[in-house]
C-alpha positions as CSV (number, residue, x, y, z in Angstrom):
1,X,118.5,176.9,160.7
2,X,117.3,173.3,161.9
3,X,117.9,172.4,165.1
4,X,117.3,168.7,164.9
5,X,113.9,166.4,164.9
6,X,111.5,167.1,167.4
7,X,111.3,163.3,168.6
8,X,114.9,163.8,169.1
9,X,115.0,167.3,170.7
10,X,113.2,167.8,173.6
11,X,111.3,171.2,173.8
12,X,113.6,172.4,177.0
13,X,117.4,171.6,174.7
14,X,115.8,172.9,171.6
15,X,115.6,176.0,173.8
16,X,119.3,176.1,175.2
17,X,120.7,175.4,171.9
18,X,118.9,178.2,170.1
19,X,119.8,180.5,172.9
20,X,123.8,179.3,172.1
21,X,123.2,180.3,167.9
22,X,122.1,183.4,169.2
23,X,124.7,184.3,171.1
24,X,126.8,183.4,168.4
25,X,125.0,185.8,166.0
26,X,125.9,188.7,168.8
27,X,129.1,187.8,168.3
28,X,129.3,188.2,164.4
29,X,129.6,184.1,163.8
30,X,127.5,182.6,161.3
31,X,126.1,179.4,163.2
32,X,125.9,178.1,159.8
33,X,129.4,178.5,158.7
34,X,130.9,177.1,162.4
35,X,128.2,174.0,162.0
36,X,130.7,173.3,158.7
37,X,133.6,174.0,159.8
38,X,133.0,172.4,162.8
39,X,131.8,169.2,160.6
40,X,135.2,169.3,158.4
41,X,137.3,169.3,161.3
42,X,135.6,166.1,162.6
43,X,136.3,164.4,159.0
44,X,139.3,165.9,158.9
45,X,140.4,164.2,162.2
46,X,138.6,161.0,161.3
47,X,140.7,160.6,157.9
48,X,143.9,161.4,160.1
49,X,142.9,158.3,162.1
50,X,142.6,155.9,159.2
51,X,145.1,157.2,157.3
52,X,148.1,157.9,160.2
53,X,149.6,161.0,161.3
54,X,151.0,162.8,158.5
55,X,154.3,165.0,159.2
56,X,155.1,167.9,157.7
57,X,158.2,166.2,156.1
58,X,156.0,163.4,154.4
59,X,153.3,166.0,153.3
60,X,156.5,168.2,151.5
61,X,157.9,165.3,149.7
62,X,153.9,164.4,148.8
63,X,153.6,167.3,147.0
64,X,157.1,167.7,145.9
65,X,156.4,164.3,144.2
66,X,153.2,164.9,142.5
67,X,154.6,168.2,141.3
68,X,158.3,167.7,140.5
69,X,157.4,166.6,137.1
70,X,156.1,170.1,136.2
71,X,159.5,171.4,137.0
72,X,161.6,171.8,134.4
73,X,164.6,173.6,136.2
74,X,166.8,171.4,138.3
75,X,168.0,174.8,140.0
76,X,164.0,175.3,141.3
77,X,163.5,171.4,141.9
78,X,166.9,171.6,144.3
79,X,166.0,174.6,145.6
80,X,162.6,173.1,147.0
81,X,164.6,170.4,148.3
82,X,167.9,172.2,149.9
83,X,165.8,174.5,151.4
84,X,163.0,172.4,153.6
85,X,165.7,170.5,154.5
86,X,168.1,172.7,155.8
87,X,165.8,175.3,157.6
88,X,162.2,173.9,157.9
89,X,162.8,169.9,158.4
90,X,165.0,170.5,162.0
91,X,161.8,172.4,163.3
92,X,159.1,171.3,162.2
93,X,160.0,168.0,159.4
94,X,158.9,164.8,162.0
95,X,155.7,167.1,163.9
96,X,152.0,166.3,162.9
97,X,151.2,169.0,160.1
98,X,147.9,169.7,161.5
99,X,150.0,171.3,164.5
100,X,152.6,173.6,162.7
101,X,151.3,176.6,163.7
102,X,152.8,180.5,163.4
103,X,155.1,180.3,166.2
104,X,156.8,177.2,164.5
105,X,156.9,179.3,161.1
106,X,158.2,182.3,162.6
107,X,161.0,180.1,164.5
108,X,162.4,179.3,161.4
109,X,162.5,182.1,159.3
110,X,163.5,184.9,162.0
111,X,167.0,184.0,162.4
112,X,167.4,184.3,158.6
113,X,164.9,186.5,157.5
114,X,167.3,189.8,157.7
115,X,170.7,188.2,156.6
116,X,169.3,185.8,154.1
117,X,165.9,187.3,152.4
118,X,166.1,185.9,149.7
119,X,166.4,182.6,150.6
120,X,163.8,183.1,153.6
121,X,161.1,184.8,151.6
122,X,161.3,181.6,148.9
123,X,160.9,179.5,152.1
124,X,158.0,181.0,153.3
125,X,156.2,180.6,150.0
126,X,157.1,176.8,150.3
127,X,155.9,176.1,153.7
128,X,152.6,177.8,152.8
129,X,152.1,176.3,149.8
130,X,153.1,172.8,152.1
131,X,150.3,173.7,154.3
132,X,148.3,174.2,151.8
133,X,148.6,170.9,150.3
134,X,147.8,169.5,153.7
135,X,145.0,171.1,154.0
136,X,143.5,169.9,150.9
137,X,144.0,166.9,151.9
138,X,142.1,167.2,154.9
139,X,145.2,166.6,156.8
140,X,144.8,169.9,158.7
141,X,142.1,172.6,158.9
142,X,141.6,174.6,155.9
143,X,141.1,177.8,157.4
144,X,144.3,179.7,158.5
145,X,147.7,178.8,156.9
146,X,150.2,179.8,159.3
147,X,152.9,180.6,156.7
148,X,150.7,183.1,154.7
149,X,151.9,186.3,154.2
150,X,148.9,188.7,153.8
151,X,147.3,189.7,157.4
152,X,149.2,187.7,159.2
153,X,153.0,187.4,158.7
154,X,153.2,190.8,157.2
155,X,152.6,192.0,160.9
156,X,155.3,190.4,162.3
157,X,158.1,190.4,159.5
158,X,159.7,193.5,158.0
159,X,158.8,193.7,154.0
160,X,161.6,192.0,152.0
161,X,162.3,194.7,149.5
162,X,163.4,196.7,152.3
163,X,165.8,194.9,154.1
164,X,167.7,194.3,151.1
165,X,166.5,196.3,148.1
166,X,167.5,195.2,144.9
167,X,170.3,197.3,143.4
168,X,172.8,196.4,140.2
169,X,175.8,194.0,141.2
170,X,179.2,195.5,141.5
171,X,181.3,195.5,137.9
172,X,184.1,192.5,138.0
173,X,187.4,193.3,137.7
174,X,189.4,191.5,134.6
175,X,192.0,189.8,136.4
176,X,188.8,187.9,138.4
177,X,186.8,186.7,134.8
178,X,189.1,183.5,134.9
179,X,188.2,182.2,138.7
180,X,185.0,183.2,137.8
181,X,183.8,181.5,134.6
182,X,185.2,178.3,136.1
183,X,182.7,178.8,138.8
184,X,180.6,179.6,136.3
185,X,181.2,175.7,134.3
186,X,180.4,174.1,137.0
187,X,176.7,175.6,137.6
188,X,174.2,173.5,135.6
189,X,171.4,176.0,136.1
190,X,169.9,177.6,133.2
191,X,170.8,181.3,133.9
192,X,174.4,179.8,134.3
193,X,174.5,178.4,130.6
194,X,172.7,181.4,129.5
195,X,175.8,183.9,130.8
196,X,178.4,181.6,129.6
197,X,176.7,181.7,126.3
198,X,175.9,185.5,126.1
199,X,179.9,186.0,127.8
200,X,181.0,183.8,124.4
201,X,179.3,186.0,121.9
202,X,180.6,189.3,123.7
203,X,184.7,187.7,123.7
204,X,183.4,186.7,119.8
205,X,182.4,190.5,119.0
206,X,185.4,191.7,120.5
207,X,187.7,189.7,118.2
208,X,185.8,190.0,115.0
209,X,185.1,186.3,114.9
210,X,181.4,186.5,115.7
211,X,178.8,185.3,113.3
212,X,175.3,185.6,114.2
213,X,172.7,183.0,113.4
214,X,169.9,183.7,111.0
């Protein structure tokens, strides 16, 4: 590894700075690999200058924006939308998204993360993918996502599959179909449609009416 030109680097700070890349060799860091990193961070922090402080809000709808297309369920597009909004935005929506960090992350998914799983574990997924965005970007470091799952918030979150393990819904009773199905009308998801149509066939069956298509 170079360090520097010797009409540049007189003899005596040649010496301290080799004595500092060793040290960091003691200490299992490739001098190399910090030289870059430390060289992304400082063009990551002079394309924050030029181009403002991006929050964490305006980096979401960024990517929401250049992906939304791609999304052909409006039930997945919403859900993107619904939940930022109503969990992650309050938190963390108007803060600098080089400066979300795992404390933020775990602030918003502890207080659901054992009575709405679900919900929480799709939440995670969409901050981290949020972050990395950003980080692509060069809006905040590329090393680290706070929101990832694997060796970092596995340590500090019970597994989802056991808090609520997934088991077969209870059976509906008759007199309930009717509330039900017009819950079911007014869902335009594609799972909705889906039942209603598979429920139509089934009532078809059952009064000798149904023709199948060929």
């Amino acid at each position: 590894m170079g360090l520097g030109p010797l009409g540049r680097l007189p003899l005596n700070r040649a010496r301290v700075k080799a004595l500092a890349l060793q040290e960091q060799v003691e200490q299992k860091i490739n001098p190399l690999d910090e030289a870059r990193r430390q060289r992304h961070e400082r063009e990551r922090k002079q394309n924050a200058r030029k181009g403002g402080v991006m929050t964490f809000k305006q980096c979401a709808e960024a990517y929401m924006a250049a992906q939304e297309a791609g999304w052909t369920s409006p039930v997945y597009r919403r859900q993107w939308k619904d939940t930022l909004a109503r969990f992650a935005y309050p938190i963390i929506g108007d803060l600098p998204v080089a400066d979300v960090n795992k404390d933020h992350v775990l602030q918003i998914l502890w207080p659901i993360w054992k009575t709405k799983t679900t919900t929480a574990k799709g939440l995670r997924a969409r901050i981290a993918t949020v972050l990395d965005y950003a980080a692509s970007k060069d809006y905040r470091p590329r090393e680290g996502n706070p929101a990832a799952w694997e060796g970092n918030l596995a340590f500090d979150l019970a597994k989802p599959s056991r808090i609520r393990p997934k088991r077969q819904h209870p059976a509906l009773g008759y007199e309930e179909i009717g509330v039900f199905m017009v819950k079911l009308r007014q869902d335009p998801g594609m799972a909705a449609r889906a039942f209603r149509v598979h429920d139509l066939n089934c009532g078809q069956i059952l009064r000798g009416t149904f023709r199948p298509l060929v």
